[in-house]
C-alpha positions as CSV (number, residue, x, y, z in Angstrom):
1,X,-133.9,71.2,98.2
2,X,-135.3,70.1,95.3
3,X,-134.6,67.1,93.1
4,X,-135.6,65.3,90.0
5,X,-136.6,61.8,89.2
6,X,-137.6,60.6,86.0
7,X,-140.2,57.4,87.1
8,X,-139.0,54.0,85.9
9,X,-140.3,53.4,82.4
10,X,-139.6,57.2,81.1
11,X,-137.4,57.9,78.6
12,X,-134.6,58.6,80.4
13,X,-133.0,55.2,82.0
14,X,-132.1,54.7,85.8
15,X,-128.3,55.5,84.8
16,X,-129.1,58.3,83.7
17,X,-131.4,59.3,86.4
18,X,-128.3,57.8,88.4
19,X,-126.1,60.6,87.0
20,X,-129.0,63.2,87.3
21,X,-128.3,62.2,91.1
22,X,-125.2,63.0,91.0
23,X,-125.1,66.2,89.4
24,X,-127.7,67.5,92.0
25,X,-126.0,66.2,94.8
26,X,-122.7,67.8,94.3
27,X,-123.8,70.9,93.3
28,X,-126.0,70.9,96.8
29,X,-123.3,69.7,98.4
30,X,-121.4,72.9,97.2
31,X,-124.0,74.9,98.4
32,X,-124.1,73.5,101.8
33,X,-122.7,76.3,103.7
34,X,-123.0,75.1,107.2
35,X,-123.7,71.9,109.2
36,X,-127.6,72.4,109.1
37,X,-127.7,72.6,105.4
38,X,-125.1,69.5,105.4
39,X,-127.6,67.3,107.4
40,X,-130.8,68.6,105.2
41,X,-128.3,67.1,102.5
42,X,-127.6,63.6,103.8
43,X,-131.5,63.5,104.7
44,X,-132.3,64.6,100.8
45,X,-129.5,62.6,99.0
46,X,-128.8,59.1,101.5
47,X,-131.8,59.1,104.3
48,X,-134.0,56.6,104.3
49,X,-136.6,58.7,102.2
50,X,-133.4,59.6,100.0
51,X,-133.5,60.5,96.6
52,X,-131.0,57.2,96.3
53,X,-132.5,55.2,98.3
54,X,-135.8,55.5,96.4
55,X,-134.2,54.7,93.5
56,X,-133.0,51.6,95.0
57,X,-136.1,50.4,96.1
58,X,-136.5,50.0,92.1
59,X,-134.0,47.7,91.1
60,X,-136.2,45.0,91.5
61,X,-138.0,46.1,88.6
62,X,-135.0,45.9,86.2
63,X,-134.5,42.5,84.2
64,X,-132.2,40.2,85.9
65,X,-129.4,40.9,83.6
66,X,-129.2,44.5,84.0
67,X,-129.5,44.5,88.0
68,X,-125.5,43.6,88.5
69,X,-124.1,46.6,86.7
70,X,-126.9,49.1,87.7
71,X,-126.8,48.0,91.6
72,X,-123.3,48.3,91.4
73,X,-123.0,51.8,89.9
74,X,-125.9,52.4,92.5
75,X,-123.4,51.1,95.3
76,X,-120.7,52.8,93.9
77,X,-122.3,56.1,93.9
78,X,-123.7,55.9,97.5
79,X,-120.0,55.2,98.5
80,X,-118.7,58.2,96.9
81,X,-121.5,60.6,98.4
82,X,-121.2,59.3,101.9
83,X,-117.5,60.2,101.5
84,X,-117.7,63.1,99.8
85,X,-120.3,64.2,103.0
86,X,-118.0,63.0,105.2
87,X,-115.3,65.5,104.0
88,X,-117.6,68.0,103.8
89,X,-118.4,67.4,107.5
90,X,-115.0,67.7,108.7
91,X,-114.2,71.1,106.4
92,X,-117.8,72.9,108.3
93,X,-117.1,71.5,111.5
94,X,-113.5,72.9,111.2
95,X,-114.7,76.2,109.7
96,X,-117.1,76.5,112.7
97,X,-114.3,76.0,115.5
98,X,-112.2,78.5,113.8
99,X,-114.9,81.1,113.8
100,X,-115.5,80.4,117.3
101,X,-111.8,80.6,118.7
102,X,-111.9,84.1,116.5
103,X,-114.5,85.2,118.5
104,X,-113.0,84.4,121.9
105,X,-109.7,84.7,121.2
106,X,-107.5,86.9,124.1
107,X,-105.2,89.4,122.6
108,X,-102.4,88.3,125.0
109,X,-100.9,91.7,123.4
110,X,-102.8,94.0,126.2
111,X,-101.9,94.7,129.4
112,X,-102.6,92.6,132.2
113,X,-105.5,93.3,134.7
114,X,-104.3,94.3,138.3
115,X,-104.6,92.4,141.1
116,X,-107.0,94.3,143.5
117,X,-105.1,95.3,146.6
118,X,-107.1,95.2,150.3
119,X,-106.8,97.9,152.4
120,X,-106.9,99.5,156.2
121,X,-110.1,98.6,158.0
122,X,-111.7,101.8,158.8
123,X,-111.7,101.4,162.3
124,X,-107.6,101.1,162.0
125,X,-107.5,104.2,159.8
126,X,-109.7,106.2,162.1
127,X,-106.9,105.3,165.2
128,X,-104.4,106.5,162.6
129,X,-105.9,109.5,162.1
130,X,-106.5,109.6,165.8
131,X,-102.7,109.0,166.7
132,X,-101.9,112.0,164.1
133,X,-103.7,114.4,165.7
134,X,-102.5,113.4,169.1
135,X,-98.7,113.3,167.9
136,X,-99.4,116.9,166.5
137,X,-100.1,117.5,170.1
138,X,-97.3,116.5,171.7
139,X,-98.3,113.2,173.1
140,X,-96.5,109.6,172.7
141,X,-98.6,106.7,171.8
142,X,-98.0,103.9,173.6
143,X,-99.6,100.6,173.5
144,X,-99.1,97.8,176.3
145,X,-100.2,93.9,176.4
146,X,-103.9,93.1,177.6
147,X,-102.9,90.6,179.9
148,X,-101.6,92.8,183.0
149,X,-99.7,92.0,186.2
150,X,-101.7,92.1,189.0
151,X,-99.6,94.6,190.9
152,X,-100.4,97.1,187.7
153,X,-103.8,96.1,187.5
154,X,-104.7,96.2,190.7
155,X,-102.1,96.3,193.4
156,X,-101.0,100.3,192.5
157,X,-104.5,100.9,193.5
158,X,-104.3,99.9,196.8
159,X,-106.4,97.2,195.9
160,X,-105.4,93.8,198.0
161,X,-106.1,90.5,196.9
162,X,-109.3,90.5,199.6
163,X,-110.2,94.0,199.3
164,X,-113.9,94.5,198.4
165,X,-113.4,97.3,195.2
166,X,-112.1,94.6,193.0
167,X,-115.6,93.1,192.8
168,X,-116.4,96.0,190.2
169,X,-113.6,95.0,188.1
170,X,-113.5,91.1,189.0
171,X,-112.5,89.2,186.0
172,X,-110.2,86.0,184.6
173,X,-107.3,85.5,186.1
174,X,-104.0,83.5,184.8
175,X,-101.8,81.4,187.5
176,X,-98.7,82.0,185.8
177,X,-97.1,85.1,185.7
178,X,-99.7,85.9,188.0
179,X,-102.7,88.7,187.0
180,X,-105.2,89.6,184.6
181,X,-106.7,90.6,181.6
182,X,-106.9,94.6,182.4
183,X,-109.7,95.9,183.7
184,X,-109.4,99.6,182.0
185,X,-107.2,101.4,179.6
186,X,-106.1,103.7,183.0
187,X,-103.5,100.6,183.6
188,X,-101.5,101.5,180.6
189,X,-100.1,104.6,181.6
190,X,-99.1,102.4,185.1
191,X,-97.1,100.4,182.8
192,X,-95.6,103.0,180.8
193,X,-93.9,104.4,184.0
194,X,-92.9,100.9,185.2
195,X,-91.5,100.7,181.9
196,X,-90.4,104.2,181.9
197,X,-90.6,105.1,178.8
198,X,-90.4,108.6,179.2
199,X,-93.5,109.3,178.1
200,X,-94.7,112.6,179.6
201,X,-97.6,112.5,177.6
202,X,-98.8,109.2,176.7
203,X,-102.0,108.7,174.1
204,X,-103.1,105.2,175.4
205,X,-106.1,102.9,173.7
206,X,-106.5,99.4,173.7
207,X,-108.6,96.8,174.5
208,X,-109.9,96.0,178.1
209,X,-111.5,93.6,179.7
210,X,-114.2,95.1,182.5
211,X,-116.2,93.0,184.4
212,X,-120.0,91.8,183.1
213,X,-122.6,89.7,184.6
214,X,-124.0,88.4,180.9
215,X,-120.1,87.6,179.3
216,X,-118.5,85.6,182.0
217,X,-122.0,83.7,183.0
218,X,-121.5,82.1,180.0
């Protein structure tokens, strides 16, 4: 940016270099397109190494008279650039949040995204697939509690409370009803004909609950 002082002492008088001031800083004002070139504007026009604040630092050479009416058109021009800047600043800073909303605006027009939906675990969907084929085949799937009476767990295989076969299959036990958690997948068909279900063909899977030295030592 450049600008044009006459020295003190030239022809041309500090008014008039006062209204050469003037001129350039409204047309580079007018030119200032964004907030950079604003700030390289205040630093050229009212910084401290500003082209009027240089030509205040002369006033001290004017005659005594003169110095009222030149300070103050000095004064009064500083005012009017500091507010005409301040405008400025508010119209660039305006212009720049309305370019960025236009950027990142959301067309609220478009359809919405859809929600991802979850789906069957794959060990579930292979047991699907398995109860399908089974079903083609004629069988009924049944499925039974884990916890199992001790007469079903144990008692239908001639296995008393004392007798020495359940130490295979020893396991927790629960006071009240009394029995167990079941020992093998065999017990479910037990209950399906205590239940009688009338399943002549039962498909049966689950979870059981065999006996093992490193789980229930811990």
């Amino acid at each position: 940016m450049h600008i044009i002082i006459a020295n003190l002492g030239h022809a041309m008088t500090i008014i008039d270099e006062l209204s050469t001031i003037e001129a350039q800083a409204n047309e580079g004002l007018t030119a200032a397109a964004d907030l950079t070139a604003l700030a390289e504007w205040k630093s050229a026009y009212l910084g401290k190494s500003g082209a009027l604040t240089r030509l205040s630092r002369g006033l001290g050479a004017l005659p005594a008279a003169e110095r009222p009416e030149v300070g103050k058109r000095v004064n009064t021009l500083r005012v009017a650039l500091e507010t005409a800047f301040e405008e400025a600043e508010a119209r660039l800073k305006q212009e720049a949040l309305n370019a960025e909303l236009a950027d990142d605006r959301i067309d609220i027009t478009l359809p919405g995204r859809k929600p991802e939906i979850g789906h069957h675990h794959l060990t579930n969907e292979v047991l699907r697939q398995v109860e399908a084929i089974f079903a083609e085949m004629g069988f009924q799937v049944w499925e039974s509690r884990e916890v199992e009476l001790d007469e079903l767990n144990f008692g239908l295989l001639n296995f008393a409370t004392d007798h020495p076969a359940r130490d295979m299959q020893d396991t927790f036990y629960i006071a009240t009803p009394e029995g167990a958690p079941r020992s093998c997948c065999a017990h479910i068909r037990r209950r399906a004909k205590f239940m009688q279900c009338g399943a002549t063909r039962p498909s049966r899977y689950g979870c059981y609950y065999p006996a093992s030295a490193t789980v229930t030592s811990r």
